[in-house]
C-alpha positions as CSV (number, residue, x, y, z in Angstrom):
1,X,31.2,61.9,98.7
2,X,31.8,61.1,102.2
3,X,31.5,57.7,104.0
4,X,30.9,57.6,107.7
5,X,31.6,54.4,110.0
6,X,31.1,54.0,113.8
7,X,32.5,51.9,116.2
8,X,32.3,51.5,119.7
9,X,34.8,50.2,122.0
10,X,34.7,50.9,126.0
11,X,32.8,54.1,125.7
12,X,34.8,55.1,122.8
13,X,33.3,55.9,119.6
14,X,35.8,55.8,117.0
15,X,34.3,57.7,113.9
16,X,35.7,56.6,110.7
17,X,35.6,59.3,107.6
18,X,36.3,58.7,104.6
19,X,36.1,60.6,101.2
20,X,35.7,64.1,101.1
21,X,34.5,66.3,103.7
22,X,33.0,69.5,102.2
23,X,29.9,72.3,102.3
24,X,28.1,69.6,99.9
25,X,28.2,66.9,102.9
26,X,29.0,68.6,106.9
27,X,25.3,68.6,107.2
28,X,25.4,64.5,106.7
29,X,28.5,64.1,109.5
30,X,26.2,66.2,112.2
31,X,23.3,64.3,111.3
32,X,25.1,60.9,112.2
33,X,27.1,62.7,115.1
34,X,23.2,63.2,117.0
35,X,23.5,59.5,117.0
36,X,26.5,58.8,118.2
37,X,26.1,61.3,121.0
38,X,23.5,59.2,122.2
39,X,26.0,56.5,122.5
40,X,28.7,58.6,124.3
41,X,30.6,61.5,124.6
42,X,34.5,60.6,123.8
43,X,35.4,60.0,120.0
44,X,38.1,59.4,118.0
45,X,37.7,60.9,114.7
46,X,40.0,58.5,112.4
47,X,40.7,60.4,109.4
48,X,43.2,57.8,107.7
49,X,40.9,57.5,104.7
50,X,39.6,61.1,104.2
51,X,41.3,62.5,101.4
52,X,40.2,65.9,101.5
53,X,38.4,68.7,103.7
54,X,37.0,72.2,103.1
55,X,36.9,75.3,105.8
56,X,33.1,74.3,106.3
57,X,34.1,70.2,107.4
58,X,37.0,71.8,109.9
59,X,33.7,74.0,111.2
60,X,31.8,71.3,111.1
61,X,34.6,69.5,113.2
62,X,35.1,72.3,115.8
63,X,31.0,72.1,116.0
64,X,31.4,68.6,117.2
65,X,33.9,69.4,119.4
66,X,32.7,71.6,121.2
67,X,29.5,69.7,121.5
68,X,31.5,67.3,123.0
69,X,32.7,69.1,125.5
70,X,29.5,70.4,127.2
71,X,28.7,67.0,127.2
72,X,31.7,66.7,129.5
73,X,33.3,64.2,126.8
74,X,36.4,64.7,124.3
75,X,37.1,64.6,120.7
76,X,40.5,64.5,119.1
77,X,41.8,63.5,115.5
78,X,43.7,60.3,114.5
79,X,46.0,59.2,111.2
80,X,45.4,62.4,109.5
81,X,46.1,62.8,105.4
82,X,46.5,64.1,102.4
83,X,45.2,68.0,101.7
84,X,42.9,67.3,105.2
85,X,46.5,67.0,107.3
86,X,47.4,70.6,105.1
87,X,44.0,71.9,106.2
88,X,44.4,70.9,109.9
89,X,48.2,72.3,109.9
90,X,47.4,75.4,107.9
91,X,44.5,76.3,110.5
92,X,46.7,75.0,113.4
93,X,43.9,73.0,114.5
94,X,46.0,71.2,117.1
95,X,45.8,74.3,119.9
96,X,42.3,73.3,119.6
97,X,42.1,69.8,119.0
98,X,44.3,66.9,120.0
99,X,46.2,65.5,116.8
100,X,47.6,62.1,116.5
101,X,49.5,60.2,114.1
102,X,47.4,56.8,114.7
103,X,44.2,55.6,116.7
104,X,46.7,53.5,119.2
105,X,48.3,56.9,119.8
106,X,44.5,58.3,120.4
107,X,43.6,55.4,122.6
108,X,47.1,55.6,125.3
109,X,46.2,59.2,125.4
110,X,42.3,58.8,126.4
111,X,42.8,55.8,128.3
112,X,45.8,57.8,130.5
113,X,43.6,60.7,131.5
């Protein structure tokens, strides 16, 4: 099961995830993402509460991404967890996707460039 928030704070959607991301619910997590990217482009995908992610929710996650960036926007990952930090070191996600420890971290970063 997988629980999606949204919030929006100076043209920063910070996407809350929480639960399992898996083949059973990626479809659910693009579906909300055509939403937000009618909202803006830059996110914040907090993943403090997701306590587990398959190969298809990282696919699902580089989808986004790189949705984001023909929009000329930015995605990156915050407070990663639990087997979905194993999934995102095991893959090396971070030479794709910026990685940090908490949303503050997220925020300095987005807010210097």
């Amino acid at each position: 099961m997988i629980d999606i928030s949204f919030n929006l704070a100076d043209d920063i959607g910070i996407v809350k995830i929480s639960g399992e991301l898996d083949a059973s619910n990626s479809k659910d997590l693009r579906k909300a993402f055509d939403d937000y990217f009618n909202r803006t482009s830059i996110f914040i995908l907090d993943f403090s509460d997701l306590q587990f992610m398959d190969s298809t929710g990282l696919g699902t996650i580089i989808r986004i991404f790189k949705h984001a960036e023909l929009k000329q926007g930015y995605l990156c990952i915050a407070n990663p967890r639990n087997k979905a930090a194993r999934v995102l070191h095991m893959t090396q996600a971070h030479k794709v996707i910026n990685i940090f420890d908490t949303i503050d971290e997220a925020l300095q970063s987005i807010k210097s460039n």
